[in-house]
N, CA, C and O atoms as CSV, one atom per row, in Angstrom:
chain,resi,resn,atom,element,x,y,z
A,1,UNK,N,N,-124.222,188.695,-35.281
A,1,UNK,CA,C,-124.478,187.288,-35.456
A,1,UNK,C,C,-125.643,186.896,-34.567
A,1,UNK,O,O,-125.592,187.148,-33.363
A,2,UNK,N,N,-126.812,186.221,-35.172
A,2,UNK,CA,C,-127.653,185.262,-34.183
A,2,UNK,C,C,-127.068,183.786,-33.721
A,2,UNK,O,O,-127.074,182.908,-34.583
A,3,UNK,N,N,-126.720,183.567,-32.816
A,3,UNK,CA,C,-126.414,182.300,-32.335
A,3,UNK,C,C,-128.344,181.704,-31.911
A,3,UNK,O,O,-129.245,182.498,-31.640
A,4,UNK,N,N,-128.514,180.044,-31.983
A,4,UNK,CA,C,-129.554,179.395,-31.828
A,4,UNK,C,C,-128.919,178.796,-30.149
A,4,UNK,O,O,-127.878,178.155,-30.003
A,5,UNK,N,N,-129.553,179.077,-29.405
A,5,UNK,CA,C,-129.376,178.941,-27.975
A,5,UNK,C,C,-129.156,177.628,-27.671
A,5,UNK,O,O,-128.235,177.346,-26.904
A,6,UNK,N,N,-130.155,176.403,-28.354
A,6,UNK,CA,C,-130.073,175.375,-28.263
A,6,UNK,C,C,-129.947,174.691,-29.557
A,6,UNK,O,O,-130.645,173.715,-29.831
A,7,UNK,N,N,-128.983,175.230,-30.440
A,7,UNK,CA,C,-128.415,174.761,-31.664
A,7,UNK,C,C,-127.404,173.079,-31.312
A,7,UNK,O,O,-126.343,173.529,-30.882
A,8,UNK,N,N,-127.325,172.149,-31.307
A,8,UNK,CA,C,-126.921,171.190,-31.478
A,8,UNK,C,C,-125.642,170.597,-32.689
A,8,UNK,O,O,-124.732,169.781,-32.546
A,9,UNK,N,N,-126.047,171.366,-33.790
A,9,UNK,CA,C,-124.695,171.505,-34.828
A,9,UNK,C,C,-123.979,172.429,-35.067
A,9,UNK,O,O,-122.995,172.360,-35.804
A,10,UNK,N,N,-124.385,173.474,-34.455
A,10,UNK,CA,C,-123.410,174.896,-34.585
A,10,UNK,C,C,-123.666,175.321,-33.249
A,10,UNK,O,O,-124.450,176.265,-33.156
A,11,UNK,N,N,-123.241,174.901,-32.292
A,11,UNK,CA,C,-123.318,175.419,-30.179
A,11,UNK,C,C,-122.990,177.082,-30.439
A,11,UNK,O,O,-122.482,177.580,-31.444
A,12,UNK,N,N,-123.341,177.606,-29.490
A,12,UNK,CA,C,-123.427,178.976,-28.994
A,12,UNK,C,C,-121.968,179.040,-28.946
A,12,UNK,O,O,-121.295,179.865,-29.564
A,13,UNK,N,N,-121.441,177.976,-28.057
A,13,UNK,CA,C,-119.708,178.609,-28.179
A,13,UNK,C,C,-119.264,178.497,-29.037
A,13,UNK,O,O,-118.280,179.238,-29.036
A,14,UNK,N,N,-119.357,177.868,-30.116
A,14,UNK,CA,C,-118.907,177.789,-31.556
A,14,UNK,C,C,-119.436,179.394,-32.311
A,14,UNK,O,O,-118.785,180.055,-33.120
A,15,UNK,N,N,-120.579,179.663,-31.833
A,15,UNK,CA,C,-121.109,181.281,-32.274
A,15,UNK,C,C,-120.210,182.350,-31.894
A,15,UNK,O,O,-119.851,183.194,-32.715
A,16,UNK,N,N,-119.863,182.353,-30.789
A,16,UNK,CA,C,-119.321,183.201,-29.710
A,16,UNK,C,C,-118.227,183.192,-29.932
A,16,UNK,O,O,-117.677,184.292,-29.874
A,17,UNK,N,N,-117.289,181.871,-30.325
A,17,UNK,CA,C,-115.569,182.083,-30.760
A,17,UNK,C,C,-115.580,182.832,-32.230
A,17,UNK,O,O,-114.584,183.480,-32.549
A,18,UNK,N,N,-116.645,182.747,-33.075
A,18,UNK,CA,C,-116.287,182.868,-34.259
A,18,UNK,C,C,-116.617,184.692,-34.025
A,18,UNK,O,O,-115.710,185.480,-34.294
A,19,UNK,N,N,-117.971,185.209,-33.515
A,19,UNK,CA,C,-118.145,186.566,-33.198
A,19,UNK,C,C,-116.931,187.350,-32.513
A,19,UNK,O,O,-116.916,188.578,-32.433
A,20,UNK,N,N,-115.991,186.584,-32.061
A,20,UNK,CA,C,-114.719,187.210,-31.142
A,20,UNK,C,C,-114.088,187.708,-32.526
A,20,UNK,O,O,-114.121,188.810,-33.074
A,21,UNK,N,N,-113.586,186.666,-32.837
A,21,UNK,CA,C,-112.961,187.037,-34.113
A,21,UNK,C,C,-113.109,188.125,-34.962
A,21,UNK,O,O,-112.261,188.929,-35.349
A,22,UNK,N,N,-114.317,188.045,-35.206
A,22,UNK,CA,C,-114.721,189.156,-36.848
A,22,UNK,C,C,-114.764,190.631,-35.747
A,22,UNK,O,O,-115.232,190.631,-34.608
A,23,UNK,N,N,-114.349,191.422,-36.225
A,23,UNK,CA,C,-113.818,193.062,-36.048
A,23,UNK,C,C,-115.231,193.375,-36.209
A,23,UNK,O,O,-115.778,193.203,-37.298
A,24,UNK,N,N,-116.171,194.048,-34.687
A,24,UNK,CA,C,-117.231,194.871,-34.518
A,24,UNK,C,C,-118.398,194.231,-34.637
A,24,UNK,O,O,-119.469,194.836,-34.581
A,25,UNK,N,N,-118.286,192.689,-34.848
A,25,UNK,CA,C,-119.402,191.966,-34.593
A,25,UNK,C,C,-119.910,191.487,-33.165
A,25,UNK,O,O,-119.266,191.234,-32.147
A,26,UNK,N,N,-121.611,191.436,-33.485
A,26,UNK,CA,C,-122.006,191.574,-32.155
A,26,UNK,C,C,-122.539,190.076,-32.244
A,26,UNK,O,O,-122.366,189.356,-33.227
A,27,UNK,N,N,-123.296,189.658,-30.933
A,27,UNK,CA,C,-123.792,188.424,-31.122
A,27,UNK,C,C,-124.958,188.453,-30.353
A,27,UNK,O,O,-124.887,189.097,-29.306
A,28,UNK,N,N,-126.126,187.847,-30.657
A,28,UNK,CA,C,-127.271,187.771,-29.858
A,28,UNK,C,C,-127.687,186.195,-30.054
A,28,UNK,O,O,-127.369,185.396,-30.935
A,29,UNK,N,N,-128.539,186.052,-28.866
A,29,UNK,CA,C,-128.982,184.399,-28.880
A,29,UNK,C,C,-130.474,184.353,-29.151
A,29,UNK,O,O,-131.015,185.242,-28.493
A,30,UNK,N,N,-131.142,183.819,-29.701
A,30,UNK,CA,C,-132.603,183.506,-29.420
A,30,UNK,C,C,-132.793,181.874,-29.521
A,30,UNK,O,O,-132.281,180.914,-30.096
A,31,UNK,N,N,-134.013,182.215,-28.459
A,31,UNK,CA,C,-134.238,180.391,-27.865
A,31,UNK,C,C,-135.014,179.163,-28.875
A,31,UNK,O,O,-136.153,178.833,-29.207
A,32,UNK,N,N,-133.605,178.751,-29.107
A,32,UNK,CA,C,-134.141,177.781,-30.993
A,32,UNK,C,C,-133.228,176.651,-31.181
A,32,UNK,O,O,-132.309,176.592,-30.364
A,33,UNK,N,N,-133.275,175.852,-31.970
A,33,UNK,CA,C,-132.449,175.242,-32.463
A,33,UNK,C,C,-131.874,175.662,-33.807
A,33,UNK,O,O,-131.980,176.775,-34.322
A,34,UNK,N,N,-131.183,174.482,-34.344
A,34,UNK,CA,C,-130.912,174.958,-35.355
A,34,UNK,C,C,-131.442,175.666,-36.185
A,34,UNK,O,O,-130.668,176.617,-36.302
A,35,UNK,N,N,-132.639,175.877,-37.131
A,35,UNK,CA,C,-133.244,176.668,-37.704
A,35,UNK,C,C,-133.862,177.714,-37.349
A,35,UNK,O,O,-134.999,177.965,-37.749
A,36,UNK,N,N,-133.336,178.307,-36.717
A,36,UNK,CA,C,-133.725,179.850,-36.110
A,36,UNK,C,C,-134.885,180.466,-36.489
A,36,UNK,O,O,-135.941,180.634,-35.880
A,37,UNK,N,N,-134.348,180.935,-38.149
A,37,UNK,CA,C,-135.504,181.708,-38.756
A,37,UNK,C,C,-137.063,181.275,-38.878
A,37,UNK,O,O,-138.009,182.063,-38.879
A,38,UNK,N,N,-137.134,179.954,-38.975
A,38,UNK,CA,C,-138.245,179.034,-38.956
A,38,UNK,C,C,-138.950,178.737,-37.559
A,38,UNK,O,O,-140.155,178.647,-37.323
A,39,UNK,N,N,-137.953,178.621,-36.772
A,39,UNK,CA,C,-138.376,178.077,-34.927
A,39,UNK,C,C,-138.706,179.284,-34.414
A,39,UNK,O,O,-139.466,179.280,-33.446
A,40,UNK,N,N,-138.228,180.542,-34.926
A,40,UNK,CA,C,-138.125,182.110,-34.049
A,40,UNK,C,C,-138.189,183.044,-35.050
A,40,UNK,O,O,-137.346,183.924,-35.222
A,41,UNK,N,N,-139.328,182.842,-35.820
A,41,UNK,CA,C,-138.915,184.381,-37.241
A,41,UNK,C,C,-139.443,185.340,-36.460
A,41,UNK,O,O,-139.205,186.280,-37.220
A,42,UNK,N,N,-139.959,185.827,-35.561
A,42,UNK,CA,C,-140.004,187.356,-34.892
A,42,UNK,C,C,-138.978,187.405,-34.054
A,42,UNK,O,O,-138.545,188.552,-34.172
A,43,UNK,N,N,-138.153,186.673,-33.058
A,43,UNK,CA,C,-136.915,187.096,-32.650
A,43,UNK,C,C,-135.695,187.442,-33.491
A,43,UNK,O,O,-135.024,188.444,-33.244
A,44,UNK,N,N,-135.254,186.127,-35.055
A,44,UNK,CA,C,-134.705,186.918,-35.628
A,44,UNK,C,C,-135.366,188.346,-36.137
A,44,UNK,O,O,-134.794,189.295,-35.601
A,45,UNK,N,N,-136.224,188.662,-36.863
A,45,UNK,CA,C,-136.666,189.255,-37.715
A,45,UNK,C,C,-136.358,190.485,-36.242
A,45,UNK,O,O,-136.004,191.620,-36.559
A,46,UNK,N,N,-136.460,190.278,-35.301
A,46,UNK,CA,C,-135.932,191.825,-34.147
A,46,UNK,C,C,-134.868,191.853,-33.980
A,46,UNK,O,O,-134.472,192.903,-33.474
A,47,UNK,N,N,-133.956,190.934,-34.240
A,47,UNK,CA,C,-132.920,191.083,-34.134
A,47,UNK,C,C,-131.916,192.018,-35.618
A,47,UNK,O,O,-131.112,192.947,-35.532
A,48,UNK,N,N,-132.284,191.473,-36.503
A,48,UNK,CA,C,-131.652,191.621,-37.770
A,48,UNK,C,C,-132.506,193.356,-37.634
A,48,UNK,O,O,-131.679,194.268,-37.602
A,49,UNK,N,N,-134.058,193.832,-37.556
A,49,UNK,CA,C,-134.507,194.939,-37.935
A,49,UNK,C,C,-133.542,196.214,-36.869
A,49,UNK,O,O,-133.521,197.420,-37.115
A,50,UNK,N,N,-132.880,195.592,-35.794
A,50,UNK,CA,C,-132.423,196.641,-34.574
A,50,UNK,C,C,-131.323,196.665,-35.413
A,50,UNK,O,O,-130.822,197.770,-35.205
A,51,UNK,N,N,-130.610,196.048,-36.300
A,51,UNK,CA,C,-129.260,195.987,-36.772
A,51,UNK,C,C,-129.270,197.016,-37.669
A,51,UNK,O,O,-128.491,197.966,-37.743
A,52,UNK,N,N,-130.411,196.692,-38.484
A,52,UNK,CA,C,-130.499,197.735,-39.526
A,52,UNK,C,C,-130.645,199.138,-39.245
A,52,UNK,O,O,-130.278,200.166,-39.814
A,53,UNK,N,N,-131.288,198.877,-38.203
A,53,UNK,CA,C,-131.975,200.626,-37.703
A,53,UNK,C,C,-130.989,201.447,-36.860
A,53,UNK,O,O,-131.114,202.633,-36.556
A,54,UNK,N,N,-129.745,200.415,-36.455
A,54,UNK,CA,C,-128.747,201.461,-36.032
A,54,UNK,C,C,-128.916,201.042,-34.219
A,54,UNK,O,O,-128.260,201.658,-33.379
């Protein structure tokens, strides 16, 4: 999971309870608001490519 560090409608601890939950999920933060992919497309886009690559 990417949590948005400074997300305002979905908070990091709202990221972080839900990542507890799901079986082998991991969680990373990058420094954004809500729209991540748009505010940070090379932090997601490193985040999601390390996922893929193992």
């Amino acid at each position: 999971m990417i949590a948005a560090a400074n997300d305002i409608l979905v908070t990091p601890d709202h990221s972080a309870a839900l990542a507890q939950r799901i079986t082998g999920a991991r969680l990373t933060q990058v420094m954004s608001g809500h729209d991540a992919p748009t505010e940070q497309p090379m932090a997601v886009s490193n985040h999601l490519c390390s996922l893929l690559n193992g």
